[in-house]
Every structure is written in structure tokens, then in C-alpha cells.
C-alpha positions as CSV (number, residue, x, y, z in Angstrom):
1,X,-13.4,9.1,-27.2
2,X,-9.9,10.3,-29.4
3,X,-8.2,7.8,-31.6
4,X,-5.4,8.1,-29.3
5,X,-7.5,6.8,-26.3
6,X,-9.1,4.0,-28.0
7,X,-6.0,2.4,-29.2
8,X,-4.7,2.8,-25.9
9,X,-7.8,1.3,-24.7
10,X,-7.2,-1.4,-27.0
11,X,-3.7,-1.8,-25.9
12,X,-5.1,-1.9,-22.0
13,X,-6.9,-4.8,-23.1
14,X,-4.2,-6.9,-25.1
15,X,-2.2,-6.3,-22.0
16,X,-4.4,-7.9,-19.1
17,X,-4.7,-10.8,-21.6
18,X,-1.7,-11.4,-21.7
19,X,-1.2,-10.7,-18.2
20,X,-3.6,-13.3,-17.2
21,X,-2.0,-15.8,-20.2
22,X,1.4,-15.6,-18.5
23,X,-0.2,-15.9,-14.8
24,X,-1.8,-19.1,-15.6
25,X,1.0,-20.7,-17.3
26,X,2.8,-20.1,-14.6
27,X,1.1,-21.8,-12.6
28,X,1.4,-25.1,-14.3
29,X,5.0,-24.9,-13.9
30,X,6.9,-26.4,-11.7
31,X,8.8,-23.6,-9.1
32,X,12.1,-23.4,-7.9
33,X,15.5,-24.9,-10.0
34,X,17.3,-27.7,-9.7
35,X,19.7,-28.6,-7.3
36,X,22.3,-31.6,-7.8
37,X,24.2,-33.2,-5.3
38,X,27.2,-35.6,-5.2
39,X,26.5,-38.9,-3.3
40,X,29.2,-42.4,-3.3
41,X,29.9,-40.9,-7.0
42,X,26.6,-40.6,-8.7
43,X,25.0,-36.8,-9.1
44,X,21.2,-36.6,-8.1
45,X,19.0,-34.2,-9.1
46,X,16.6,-32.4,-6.5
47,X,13.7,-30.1,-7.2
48,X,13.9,-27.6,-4.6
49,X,11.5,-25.0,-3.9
50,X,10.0,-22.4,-1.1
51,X,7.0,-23.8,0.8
52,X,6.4,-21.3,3.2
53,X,9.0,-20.8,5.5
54,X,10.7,-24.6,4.6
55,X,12.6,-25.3,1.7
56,X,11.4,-28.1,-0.2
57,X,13.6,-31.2,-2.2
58,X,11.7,-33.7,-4.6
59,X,14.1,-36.3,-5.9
60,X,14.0,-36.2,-9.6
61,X,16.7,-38.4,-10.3
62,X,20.1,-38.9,-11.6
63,X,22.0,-36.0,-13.4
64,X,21.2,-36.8,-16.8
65,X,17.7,-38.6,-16.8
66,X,15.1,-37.6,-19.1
67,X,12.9,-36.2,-16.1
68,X,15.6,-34.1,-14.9
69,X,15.8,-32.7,-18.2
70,X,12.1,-32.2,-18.9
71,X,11.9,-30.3,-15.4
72,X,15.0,-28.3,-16.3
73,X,13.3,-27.1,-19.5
74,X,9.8,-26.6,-17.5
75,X,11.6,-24.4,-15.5
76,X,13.5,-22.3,-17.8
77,X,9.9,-22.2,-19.7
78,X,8.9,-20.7,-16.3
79,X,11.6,-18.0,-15.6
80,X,11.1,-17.1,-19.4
81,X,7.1,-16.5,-18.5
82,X,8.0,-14.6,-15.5
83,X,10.2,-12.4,-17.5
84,X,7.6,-11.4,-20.1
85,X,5.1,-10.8,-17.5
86,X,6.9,-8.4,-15.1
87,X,7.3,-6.6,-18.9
88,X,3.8,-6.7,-19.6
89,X,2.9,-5.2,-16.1
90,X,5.2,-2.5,-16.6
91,X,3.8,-1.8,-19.7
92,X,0.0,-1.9,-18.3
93,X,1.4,0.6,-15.8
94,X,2.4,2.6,-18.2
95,X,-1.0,2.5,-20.3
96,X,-2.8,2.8,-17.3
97,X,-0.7,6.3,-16.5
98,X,-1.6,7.9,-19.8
99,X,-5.4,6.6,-19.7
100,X,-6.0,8.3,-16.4
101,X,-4.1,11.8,-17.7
């Protein structure tokens, strides 16, 4: 095997690591964004999310609350995840092009 192969090799492998790294924390995330709606004055916060075919809303509470925050944060953790692995699976496209050559 060429030095050139086995560091691409190596690369191959850092790749699905982190591949499957960014796959399972997303998974612990919570999907969708945050919706807020206006009711008698107050702003709620509503998780809402795909299930399927329906959409789904989980009250989180009011605009400001320290849960609506942490999810906010969860979920710009997860678009931020999502991000870097749609990069990485490029890039293992790539390494798997120049492998197979």
C-alpha cells in the first residue's frame, strides 16, 4: 500500500468516526425550532416538530423562561451538528472517490 493510500485510509477512518459522533449526538437533540405565539398578551413558546405526516407542538413555556432558552440552545447545538456532518459526508465521498481510483 502507497503512503498516499494509507493516509487516505487513515482519513477514511477519522471520517466515519466522526460521522457516527455527529449521528448520535444528534440524536439526543431535540428536533424541530421553536415556535412562539401571542395569546391575551403573554408570548408562549412551542416546540414543534415533524412526526410523520403531523406536525407536532410541546409547550415549553413562556417567551423568556429558562427551558425555552435551554431548548433554543439544544437546537442551535443541533443545526450546528447537522452542518458539520453533511461536511464530513462530503468529504467521505470524496475519500471514498480517490480510494476506489
Amino acid at each position: 500500500m502507497s503512503v498516499v493510500q494509507h493516509i487516505l485510509r487513515e482519513e477514511y477512518d477519522r471520517l466515519q468516526k466522526l460521522v457516527n459522533f455527529y449521528s448520535e449526538a444528534i440524536e439526543k437533540l431535540p428536533r424541530g425550532s421553536i415556535s412562539l405565539k401571542k395569546r391575551n398578551n403573554q408570548v408562549y413558546a412551542y416546540l414543534v416538530y415533524r412526526d410523520r405526516k403531523k406536525v407536532k407542538f410541546v409547550y415549553l413555556g413562556k417567551e423568556n423562561s429558562k427551558k425555552v432558552i435551554e431548548v433554543s440552545r439544544h437546537i442551535e447545538t443541533r443545526k450546528e451538528n447537522e452542518k458539520l456532518l453533511r461536511q464530513a459526508k462530503a468529504n467521505l465521498k470524496e475519500i471514498k472517490k480517490a480510494l476506489h481510483e
